[in-house]
N, C-alpha and C positions, 0 to 999 in steps of 0.2 A: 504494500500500500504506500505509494508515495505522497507526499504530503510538501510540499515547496514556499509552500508560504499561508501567513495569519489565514486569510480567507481562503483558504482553501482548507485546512482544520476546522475552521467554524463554519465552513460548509457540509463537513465529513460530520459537524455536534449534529447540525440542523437535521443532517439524513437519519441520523441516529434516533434524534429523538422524534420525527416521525415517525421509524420505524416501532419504535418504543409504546408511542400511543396508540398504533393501529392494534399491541398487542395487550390495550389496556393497562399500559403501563408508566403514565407520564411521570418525566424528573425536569426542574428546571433547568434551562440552558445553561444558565453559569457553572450549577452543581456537576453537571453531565458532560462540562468540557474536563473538568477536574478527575471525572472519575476514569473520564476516554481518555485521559494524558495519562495516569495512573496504570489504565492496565497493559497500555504499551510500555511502564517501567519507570517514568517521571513522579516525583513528589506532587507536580501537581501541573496546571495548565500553562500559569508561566515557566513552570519550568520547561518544560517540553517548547514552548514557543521563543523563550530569551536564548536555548544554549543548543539545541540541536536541529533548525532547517535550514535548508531543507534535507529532508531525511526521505527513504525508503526502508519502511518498514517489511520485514517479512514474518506474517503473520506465525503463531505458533499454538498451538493447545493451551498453554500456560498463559497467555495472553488472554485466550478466550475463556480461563476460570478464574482468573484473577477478577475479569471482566463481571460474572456470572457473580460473583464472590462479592463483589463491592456493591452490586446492583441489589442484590438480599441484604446485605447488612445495614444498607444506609436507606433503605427504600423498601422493603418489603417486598421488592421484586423476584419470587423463586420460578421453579422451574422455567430458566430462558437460559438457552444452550448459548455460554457468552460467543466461544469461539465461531459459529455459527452467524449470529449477528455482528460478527467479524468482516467473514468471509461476503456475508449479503452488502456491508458497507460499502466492502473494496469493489464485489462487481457492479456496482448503481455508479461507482467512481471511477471504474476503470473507462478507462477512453480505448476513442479507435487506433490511437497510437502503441498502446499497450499490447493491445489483442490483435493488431498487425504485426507487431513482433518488429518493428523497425530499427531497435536498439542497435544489433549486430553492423546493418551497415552505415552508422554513422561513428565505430571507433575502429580502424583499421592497427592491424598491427604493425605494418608496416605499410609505407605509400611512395612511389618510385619518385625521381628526384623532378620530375615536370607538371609535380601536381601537388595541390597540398586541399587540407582539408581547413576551415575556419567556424568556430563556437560562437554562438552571442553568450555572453556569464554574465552574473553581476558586475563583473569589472570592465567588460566590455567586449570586444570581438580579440580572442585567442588564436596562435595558429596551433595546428594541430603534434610538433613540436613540447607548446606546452601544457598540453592535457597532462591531468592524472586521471582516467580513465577509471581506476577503480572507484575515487571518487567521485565522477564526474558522470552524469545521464539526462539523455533528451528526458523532460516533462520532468524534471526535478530541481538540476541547476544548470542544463544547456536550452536555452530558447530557440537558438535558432543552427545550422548547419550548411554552409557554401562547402561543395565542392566545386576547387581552382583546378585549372590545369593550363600550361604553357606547350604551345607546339610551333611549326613552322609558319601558319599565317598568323601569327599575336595567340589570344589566350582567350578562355571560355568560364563561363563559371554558372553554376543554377544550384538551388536549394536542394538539399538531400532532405532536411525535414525542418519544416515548420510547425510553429504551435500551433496554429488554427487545427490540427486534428488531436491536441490534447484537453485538458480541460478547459473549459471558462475561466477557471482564474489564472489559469498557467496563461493563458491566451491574453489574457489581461493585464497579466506582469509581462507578458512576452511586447506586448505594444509598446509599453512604458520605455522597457530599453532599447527599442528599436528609435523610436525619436529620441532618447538621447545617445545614443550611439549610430547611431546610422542603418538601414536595411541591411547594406551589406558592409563588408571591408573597406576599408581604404583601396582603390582604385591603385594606388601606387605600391601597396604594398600584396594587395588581394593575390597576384600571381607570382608562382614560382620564376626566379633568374634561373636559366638553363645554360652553363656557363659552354 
């Protein structure tokens, strides 16, 4: 379950706690962001939101009783299979970029010397040089994806992946740094020198 920024957590409470109602079970939003920070392992919701996004969470059993655990004891809430209302959160959240599976060809292991690849991050557009990779994923903390390349008549360049097929708020944070950093690269620096 990836989660990248404030609204988009308190979009994952809001589903939550619709989901919660449908099963006759409502908790206020404030309490129910604290208990959702909690059973993914945070003291509480600012903790989860001051020190660790964006993050991708990988759900686990323990997750979903801890979840189940907190919702009985502070709420009266039993039999609701936490891990469960986990798993239902993550697919109402998961996007068409997830379930395409596009990860793979936007981090190359390696890329021949006439081409290069470019990130939009919070810090701006990277080349692909200095990715950390393990760190780093489209709809989490890369917005946007150029693939560059240099040949005999000058050079090319098109999007490998854009936010418009992740979420709404990724999409939304995705905009913000596009106007301040540019759609694409620096034109002057966008392609590979093919010496």
């Amino acid at each position: 379950m990836k989660i990248a920024s404030k609204q988009e957590f308190n979009s994952l409470v809001s589903s939550l706690k619709s989901i919660l109602a449908a099963l006759n079970a409502p908790v206020k939003t404030s309490r129910l962001q604290d208990i959702f920070a909690q059973s993914l392992g945070y003291k509480s919701a600012n903790g989860l939101l001051n020190s660790a996004l964006p993050k991708d969470f990988v759900l686990t059993e323990e997750q979903g009783v801890r979840l189940s655990t907190l919702l009985a004891q502070n709420h009266n809430i039993a039999d609701v299979d936490g891990y469960s209302l986990l798993r239902e959160l993550e697919s109402k959240h998961q996007s068409y970029s997830t379930v395409w599976g596009s990860d793979h060809k936007c981090y190359p292991s390696e890329i021949s010397e006439n081409e290069n690849y470019w990130y939009l991050t919070e810090n701006g557009w990277l080349p692909w040089c200095e990715m950390d990779f393990s760190k780093m994923r489209v709809e989490l903390n890369i917005y946007r994806v150029i693939h560059a390349s240099s040949h005999a008549f000058g050079g090319s360049a098109r999007p490998i992946w854009t936010a418009d097929i992740g979420s709404y708020e990724f999409e939304i944070e995705a905009r913000r740094l596009e106007r301040k950093f540019g759609d694409w690269p620096d034109k002057g620096i966008m392609y590979p020198v093919v010496g």
